[in-house]
mmCIF file of the C-alpha atoms, coordinates in Angstrom:
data_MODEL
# 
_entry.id   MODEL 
# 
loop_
_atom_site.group_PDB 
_atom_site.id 
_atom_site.type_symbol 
_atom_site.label_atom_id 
_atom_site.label_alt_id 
_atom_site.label_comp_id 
_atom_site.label_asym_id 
_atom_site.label_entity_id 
_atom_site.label_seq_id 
_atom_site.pdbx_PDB_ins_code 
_atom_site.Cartn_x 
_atom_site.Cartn_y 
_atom_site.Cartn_z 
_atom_site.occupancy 
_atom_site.B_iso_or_equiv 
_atom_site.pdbx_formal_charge 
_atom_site.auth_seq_id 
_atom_site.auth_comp_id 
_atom_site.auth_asym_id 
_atom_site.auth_atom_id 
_atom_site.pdbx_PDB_model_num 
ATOM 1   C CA . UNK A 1 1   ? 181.431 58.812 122.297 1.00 0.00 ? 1   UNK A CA 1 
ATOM 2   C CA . UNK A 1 2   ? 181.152 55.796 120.549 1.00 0.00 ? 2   UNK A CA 1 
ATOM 3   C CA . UNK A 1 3   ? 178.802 55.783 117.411 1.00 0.00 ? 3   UNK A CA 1 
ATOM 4   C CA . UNK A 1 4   ? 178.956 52.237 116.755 1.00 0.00 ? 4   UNK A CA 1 
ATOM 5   C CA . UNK A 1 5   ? 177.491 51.246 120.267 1.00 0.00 ? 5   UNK A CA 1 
ATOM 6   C CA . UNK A 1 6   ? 175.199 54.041 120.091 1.00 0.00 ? 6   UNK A CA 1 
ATOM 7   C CA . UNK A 1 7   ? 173.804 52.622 116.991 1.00 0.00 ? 7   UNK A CA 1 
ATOM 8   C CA . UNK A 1 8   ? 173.445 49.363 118.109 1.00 0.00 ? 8   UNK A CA 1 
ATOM 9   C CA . UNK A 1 9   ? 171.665 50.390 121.645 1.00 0.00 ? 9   UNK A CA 1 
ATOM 10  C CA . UNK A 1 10  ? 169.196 52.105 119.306 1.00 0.00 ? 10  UNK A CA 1 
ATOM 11  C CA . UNK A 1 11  ? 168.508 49.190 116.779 1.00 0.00 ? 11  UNK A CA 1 
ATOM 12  C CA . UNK A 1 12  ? 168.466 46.525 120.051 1.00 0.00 ? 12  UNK A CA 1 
ATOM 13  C CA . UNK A 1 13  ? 166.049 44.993 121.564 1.00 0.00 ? 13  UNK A CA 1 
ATOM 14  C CA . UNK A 1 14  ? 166.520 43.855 124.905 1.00 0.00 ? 14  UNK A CA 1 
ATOM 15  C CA . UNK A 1 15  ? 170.573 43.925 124.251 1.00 0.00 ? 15  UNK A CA 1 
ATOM 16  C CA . UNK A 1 16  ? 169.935 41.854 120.966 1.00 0.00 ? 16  UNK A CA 1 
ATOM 17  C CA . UNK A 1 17  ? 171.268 44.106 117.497 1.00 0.00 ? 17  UNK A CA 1 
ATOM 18  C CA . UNK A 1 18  ? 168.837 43.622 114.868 1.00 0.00 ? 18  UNK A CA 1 
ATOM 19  C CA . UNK A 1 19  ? 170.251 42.779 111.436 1.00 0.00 ? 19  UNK A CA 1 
ATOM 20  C CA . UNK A 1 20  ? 168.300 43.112 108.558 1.00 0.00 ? 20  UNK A CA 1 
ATOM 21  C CA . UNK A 1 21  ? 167.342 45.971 105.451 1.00 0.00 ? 21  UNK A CA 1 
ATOM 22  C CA . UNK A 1 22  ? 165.561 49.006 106.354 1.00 0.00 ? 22  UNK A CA 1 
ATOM 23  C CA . UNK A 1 23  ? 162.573 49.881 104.198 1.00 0.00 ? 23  UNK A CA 1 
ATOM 24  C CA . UNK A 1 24  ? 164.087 52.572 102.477 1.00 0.00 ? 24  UNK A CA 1 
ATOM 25  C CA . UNK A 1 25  ? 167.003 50.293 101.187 1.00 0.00 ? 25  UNK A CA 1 
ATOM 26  C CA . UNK A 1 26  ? 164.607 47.480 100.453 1.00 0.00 ? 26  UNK A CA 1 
ATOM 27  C CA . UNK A 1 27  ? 162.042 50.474 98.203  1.00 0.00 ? 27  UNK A CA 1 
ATOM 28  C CA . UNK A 1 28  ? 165.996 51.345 96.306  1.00 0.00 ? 28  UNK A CA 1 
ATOM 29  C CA . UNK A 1 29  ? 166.913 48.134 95.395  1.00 0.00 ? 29  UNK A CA 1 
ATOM 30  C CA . UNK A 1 30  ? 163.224 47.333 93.957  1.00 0.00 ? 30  UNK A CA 1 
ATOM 31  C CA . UNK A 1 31  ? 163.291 50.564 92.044  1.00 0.00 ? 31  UNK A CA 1 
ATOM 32  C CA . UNK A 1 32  ? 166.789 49.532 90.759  1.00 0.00 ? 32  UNK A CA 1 
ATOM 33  C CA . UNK A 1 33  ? 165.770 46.000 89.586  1.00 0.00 ? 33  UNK A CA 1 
ATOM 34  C CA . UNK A 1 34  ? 162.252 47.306 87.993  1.00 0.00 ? 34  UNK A CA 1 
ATOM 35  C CA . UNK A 1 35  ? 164.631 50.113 85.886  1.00 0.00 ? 35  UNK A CA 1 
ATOM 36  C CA . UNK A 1 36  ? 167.456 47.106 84.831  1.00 0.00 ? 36  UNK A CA 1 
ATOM 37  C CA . UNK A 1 37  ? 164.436 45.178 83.837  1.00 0.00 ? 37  UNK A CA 1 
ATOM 38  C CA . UNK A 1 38  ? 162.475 47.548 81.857  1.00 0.00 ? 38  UNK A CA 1 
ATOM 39  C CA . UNK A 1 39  ? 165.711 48.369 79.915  1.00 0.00 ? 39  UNK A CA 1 
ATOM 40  C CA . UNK A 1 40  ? 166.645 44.802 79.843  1.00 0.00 ? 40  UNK A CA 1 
ATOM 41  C CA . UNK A 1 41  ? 163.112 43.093 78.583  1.00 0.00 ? 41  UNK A CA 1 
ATOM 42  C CA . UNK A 1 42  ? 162.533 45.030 75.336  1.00 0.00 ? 42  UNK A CA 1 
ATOM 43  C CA . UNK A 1 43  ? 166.222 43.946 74.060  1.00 0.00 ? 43  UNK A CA 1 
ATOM 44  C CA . UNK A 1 44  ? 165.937 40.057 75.413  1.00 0.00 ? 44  UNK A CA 1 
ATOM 45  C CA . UNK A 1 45  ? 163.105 39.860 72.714  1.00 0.00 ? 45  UNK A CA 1 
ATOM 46  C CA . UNK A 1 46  ? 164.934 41.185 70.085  1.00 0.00 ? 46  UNK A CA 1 
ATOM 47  C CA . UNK A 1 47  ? 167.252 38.829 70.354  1.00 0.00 ? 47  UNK A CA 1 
ATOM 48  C CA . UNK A 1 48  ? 164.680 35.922 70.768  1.00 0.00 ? 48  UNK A CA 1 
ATOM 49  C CA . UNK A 1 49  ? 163.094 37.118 67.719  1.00 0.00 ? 49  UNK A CA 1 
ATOM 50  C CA . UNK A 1 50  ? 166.629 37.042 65.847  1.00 0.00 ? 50  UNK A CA 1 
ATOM 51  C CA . UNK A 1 51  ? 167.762 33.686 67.587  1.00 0.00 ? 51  UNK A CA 1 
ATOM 52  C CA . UNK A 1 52  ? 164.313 32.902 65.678  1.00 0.00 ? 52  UNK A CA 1 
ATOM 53  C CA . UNK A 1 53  ? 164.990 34.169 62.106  1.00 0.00 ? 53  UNK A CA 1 
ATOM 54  C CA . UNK A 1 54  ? 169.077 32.573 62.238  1.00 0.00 ? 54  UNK A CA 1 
ATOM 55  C CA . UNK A 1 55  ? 167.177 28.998 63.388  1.00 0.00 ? 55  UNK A CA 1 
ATOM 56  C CA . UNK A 1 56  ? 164.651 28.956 60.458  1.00 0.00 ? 56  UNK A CA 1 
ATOM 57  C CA . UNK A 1 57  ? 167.257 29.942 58.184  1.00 0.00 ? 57  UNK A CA 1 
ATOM 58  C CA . UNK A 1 58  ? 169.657 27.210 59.195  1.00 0.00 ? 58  UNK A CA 1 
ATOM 59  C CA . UNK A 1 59  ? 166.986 24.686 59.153  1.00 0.00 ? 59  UNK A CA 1 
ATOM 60  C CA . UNK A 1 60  ? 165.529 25.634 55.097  1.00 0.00 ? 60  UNK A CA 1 
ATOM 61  C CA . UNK A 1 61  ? 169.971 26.169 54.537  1.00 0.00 ? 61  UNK A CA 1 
ATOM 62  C CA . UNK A 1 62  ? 170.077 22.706 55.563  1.00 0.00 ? 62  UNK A CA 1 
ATOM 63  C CA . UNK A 1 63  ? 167.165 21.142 53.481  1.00 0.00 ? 63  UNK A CA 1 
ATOM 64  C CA . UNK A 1 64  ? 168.807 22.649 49.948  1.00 0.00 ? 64  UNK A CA 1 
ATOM 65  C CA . UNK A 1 65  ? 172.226 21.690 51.190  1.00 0.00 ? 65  UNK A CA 1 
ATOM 66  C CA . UNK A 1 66  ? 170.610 18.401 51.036  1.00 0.00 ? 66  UNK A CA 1 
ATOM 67  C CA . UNK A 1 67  ? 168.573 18.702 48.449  1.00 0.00 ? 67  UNK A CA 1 
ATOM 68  C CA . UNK A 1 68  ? 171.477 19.849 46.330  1.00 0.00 ? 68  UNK A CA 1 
ATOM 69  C CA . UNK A 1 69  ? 173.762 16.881 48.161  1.00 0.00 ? 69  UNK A CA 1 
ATOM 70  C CA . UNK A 1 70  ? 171.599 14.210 47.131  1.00 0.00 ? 70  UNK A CA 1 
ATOM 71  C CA . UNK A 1 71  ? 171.757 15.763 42.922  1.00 0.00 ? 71  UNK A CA 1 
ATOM 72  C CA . UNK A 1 72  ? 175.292 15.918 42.939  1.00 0.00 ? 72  UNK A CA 1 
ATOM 73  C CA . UNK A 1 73  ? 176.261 12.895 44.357  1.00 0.00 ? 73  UNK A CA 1 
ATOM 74  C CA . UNK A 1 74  ? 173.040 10.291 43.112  1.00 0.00 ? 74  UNK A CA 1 
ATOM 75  C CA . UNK A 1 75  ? 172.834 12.195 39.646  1.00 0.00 ? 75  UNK A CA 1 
ATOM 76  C CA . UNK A 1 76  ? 169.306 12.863 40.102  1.00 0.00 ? 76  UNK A CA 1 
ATOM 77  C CA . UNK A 1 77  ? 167.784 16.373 39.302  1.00 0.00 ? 77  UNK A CA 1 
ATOM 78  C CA . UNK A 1 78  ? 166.269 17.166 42.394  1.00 0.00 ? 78  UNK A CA 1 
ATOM 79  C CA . UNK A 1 79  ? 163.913 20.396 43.204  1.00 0.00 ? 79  UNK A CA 1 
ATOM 80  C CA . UNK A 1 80  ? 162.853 22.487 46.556  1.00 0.00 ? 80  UNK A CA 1 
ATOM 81  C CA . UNK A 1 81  ? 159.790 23.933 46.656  1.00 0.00 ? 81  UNK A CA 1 
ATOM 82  C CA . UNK A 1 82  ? 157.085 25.675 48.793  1.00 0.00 ? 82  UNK A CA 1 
ATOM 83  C CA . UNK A 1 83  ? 154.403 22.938 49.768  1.00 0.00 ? 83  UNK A CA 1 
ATOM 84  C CA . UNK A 1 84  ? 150.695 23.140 50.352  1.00 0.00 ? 84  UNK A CA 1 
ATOM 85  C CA . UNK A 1 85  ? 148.805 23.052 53.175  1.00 0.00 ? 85  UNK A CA 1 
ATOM 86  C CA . UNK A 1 86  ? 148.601 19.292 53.299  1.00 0.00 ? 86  UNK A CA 1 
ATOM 87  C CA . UNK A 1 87  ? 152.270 18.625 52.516  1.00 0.00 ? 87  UNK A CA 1 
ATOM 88  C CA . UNK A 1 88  ? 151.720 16.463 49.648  1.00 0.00 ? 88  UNK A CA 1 
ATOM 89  C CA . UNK A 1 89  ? 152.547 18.321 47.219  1.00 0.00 ? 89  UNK A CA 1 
ATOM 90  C CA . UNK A 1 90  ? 154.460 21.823 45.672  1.00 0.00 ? 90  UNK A CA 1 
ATOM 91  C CA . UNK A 1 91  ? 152.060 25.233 45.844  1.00 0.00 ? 91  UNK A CA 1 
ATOM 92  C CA . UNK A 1 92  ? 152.917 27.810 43.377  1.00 0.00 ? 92  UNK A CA 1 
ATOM 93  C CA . UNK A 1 93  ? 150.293 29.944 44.750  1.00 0.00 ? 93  UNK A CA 1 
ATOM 94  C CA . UNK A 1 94  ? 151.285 30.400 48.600  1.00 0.00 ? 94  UNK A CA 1 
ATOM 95  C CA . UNK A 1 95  ? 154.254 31.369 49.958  1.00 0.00 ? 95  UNK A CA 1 
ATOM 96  C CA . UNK A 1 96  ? 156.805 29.080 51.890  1.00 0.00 ? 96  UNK A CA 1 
ATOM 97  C CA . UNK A 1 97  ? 155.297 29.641 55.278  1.00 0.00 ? 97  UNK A CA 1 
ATOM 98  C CA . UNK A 1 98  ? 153.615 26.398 54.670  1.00 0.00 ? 98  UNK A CA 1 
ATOM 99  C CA . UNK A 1 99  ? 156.484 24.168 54.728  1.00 0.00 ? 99  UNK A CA 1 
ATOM 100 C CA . UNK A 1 100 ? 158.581 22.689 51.873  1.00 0.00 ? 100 UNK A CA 1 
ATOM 101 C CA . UNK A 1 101 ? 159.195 19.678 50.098  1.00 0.00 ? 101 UNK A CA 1 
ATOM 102 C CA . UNK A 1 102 ? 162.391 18.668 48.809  1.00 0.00 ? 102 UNK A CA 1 
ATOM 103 C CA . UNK A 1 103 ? 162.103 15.717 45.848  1.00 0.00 ? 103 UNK A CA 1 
ATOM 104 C CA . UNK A 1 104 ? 163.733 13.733 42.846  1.00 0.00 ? 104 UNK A CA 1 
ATOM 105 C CA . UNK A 1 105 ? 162.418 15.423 39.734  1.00 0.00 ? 105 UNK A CA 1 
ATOM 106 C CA . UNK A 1 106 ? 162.589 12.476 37.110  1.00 0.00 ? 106 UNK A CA 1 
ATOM 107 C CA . UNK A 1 107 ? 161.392 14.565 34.334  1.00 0.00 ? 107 UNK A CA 1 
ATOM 108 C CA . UNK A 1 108 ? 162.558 18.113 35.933  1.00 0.00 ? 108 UNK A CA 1 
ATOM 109 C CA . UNK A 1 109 ? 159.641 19.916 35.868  1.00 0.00 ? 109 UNK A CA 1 
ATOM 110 C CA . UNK A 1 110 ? 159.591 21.494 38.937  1.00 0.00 ? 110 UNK A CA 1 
ATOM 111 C CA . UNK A 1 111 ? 155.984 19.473 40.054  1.00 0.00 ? 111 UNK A CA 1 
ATOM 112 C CA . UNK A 1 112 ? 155.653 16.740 41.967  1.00 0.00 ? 112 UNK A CA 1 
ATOM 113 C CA . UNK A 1 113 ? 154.129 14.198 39.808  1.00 0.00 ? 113 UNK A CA 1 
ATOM 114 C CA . UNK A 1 114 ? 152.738 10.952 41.846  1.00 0.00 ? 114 UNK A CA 1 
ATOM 115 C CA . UNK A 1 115 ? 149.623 8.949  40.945  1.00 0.00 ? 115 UNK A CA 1 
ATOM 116 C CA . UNK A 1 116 ? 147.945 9.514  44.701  1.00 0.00 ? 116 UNK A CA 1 
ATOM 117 C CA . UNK A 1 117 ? 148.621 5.872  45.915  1.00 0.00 ? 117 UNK A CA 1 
ATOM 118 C CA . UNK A 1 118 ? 150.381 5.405  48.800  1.00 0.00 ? 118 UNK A CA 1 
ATOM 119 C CA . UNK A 1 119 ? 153.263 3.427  47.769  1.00 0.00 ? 119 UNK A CA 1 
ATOM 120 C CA . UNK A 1 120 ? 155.964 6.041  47.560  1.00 0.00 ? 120 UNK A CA 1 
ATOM 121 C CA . UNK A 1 121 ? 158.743 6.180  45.069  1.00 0.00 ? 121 UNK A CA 1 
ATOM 122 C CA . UNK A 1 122 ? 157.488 4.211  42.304  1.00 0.00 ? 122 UNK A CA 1 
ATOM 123 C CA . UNK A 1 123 ? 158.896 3.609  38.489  1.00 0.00 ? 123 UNK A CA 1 
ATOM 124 C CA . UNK A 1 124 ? 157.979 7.134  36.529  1.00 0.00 ? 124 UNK A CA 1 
ATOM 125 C CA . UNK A 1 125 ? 156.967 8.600  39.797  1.00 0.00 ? 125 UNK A CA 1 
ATOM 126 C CA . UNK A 1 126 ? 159.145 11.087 41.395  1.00 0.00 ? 126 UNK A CA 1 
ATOM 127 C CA . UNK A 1 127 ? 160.446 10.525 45.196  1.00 0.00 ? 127 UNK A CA 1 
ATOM 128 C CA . UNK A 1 128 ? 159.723 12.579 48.254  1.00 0.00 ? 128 UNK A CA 1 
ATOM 129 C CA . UNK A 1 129 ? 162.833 12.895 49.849  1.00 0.00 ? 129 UNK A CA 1 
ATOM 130 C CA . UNK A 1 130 ? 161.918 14.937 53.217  1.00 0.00 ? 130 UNK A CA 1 
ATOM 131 C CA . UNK A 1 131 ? 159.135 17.501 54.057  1.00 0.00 ? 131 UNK A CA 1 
ATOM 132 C CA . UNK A 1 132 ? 158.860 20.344 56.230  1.00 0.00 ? 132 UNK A CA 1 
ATOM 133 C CA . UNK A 1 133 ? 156.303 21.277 58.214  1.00 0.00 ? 133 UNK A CA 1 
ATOM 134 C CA . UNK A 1 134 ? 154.714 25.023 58.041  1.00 0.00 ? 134 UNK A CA 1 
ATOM 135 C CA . UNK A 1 135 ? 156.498 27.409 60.389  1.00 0.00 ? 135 UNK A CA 1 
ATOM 136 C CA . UNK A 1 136 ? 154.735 29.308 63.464  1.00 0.00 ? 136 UNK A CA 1 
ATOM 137 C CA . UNK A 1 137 ? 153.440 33.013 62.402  1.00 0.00 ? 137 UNK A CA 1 
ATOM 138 C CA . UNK A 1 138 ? 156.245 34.486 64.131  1.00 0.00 ? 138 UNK A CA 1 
ATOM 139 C CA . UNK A 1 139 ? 158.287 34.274 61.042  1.00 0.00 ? 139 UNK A CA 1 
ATOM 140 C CA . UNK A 1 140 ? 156.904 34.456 57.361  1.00 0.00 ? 140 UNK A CA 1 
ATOM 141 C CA . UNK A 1 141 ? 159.422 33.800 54.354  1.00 0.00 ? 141 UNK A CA 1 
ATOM 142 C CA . UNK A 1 142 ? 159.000 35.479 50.896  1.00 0.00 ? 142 UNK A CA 1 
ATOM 143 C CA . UNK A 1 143 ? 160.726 34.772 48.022  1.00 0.00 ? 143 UNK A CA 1 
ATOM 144 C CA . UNK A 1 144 ? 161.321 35.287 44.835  1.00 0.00 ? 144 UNK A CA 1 
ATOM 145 C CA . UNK A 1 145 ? 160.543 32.212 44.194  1.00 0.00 ? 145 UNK A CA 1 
ATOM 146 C CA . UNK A 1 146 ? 158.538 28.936 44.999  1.00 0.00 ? 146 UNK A CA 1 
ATOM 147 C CA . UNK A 1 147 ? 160.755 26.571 43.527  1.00 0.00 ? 147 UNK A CA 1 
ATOM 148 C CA . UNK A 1 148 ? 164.514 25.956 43.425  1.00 0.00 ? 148 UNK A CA 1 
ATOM 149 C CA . UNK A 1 149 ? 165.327 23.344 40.560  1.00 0.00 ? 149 UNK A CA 1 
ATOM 150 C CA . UNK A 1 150 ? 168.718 21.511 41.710  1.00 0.00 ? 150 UNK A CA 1 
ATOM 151 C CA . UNK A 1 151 ? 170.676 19.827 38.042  1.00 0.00 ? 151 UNK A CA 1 
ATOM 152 C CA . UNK A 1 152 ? 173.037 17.227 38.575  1.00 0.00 ? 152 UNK A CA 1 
ATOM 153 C CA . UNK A 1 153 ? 176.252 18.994 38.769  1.00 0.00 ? 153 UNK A CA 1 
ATOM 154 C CA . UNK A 1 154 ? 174.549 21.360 41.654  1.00 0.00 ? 154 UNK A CA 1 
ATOM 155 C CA . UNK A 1 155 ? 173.457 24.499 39.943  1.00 0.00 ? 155 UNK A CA 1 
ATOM 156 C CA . UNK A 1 156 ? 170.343 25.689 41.002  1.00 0.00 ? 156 UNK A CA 1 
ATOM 157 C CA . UNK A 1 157 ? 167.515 28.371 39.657  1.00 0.00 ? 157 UNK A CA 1 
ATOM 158 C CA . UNK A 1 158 ? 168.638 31.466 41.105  1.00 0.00 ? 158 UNK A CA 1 
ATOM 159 C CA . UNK A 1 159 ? 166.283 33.113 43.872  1.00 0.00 ? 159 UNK A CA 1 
ATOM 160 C CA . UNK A 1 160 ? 166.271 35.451 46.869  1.00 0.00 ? 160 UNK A CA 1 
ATOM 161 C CA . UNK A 1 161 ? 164.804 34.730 49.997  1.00 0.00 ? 161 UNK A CA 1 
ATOM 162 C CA . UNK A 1 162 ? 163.383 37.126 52.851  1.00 0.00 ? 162 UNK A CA 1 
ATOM 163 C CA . UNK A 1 163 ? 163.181 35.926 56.261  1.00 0.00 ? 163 UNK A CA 1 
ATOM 164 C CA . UNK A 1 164 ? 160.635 38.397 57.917  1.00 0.00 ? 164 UNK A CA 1 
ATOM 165 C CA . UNK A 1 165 ? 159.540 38.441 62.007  1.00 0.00 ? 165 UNK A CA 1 
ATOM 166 C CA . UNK A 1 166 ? 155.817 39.202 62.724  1.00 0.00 ? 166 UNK A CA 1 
ATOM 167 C CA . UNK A 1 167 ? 155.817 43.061 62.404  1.00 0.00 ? 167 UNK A CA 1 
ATOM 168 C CA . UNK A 1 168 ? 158.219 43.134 59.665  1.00 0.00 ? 168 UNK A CA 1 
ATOM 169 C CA . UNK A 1 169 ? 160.698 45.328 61.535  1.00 0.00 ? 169 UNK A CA 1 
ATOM 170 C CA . UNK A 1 170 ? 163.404 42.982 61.410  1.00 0.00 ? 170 UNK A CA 1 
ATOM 171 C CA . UNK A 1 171 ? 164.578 40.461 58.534  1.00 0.00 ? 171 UNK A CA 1 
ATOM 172 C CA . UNK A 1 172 ? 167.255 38.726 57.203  1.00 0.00 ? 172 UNK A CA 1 
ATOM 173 C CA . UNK A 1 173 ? 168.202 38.321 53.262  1.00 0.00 ? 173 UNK A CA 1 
ATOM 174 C CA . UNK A 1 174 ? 169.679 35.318 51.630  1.00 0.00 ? 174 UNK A CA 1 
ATOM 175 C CA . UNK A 1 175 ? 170.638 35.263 47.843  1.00 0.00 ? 175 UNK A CA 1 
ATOM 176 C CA . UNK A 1 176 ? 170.743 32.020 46.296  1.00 0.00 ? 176 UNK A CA 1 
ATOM 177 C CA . UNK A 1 177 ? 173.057 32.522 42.540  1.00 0.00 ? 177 UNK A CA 1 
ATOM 178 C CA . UNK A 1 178 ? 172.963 29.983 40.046  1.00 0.00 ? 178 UNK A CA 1 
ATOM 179 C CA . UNK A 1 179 ? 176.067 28.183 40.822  1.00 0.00 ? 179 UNK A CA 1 
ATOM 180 C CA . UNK A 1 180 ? 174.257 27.015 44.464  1.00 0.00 ? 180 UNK A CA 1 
ATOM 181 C CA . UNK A 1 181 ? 176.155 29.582 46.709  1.00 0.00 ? 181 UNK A CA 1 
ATOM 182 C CA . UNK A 1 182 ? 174.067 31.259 49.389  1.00 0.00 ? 182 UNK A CA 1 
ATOM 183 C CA . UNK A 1 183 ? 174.915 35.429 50.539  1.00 0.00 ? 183 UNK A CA 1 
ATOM 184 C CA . UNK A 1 184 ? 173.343 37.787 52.471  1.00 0.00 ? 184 UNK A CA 1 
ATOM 185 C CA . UNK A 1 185 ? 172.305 41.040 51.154  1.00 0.00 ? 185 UNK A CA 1 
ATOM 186 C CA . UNK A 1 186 ? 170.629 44.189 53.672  1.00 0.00 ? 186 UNK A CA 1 
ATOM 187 C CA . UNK A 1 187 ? 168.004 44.572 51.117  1.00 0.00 ? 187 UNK A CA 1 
ATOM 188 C CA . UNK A 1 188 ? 165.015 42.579 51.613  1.00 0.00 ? 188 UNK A CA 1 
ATOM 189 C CA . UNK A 1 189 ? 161.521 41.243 49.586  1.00 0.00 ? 189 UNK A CA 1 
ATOM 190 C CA . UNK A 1 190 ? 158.399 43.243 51.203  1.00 0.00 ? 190 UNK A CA 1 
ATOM 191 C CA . UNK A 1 191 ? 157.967 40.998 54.612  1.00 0.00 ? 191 UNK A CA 1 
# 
């Protein structure tokens, strides 16, 4: 008795073998591929939401690298700070979830001082060197503070800065110290 010919004269039709999955396989591999996914899904977003928090973080580490690049080398105090809603000038009042402004501070005050005209940059006026826009709401940033002064030999007003996702279960930490040096710290500012 051959069980291989016997199997095939049973799944035939009309001497032709039928290939293909039987329902039962087809209702396995389904159930398999639902369970990898529902295990899978939860974790992918996770790591969107980090891939988030590292990006946002690059981009504002990039803006006081900058920032701190353009005071060392042009010997121009030069300050960071959270902007307003419009993005013409620094907020102390809201957080930096609005965007920031990075400018040459003639008189090193920390503010933004411009006469409202649109001619940028003029004598006694200080100079708007590039602006950020506000970020999405999937991310909010506290700090510790809203401005970051930058002197002329790159030290900097010391802060701390939270990067916080939506529901606050996940953040990063960056420490800025006087000397201009960023670290990372696994305590955080209330997202």
């Amino acid at each position: 008795m051959d069980i291989t010919r016997d199997y095939q004269q049973f799944f035939s039709i009309k001497g032709k073998v039928i290939n293909g999955f039987t329902l039962i396989e087809l209702m396995i591999v389904v159930a398999v591929v639902a369970l990898l996914l529902t295990v899978g899904i939860p974790s992918f977003s996770s790591v969107i939401k980090d891939n988030r928090q590292t990006t946002l973080l690059n981009e504002f580490n990039s803006f006081f690298h900058y920032a701190r690049n353009i005071a060392v080398t042009q010997g121009e105090y030069v300050t960071l700070c959270s902007r307003n809603t419009e993005g013409t000038d620094c907020d102390s009042t809201s957080d930096w979830d609005d965007g920031w402004i990075v400018f040459i501070d003639i008189n090193h005050d920390g503010d933004l001082d411009d006469n409202g005209d649109t001619t940028l940059c003029e004598s006694g006026e200080d100079c708007v060197l590039k602006i950020h826009e506000a970020i999405d709401n999937s991310i909010s940033i506290s700090a510790s503070s809203l401005v970051v002064k930058i002197n002329t030999k790159g030290f900097t007003s010391a802060s701390t800065f939270t990067f916080c996702d939506s529901d606050g279960t996940s953040f990063k930490t960056k420490i800025l110290s006087k000397t201009g040096r960023w670290s990372s710290s696994s305590t955080h500012l209330s997202c």
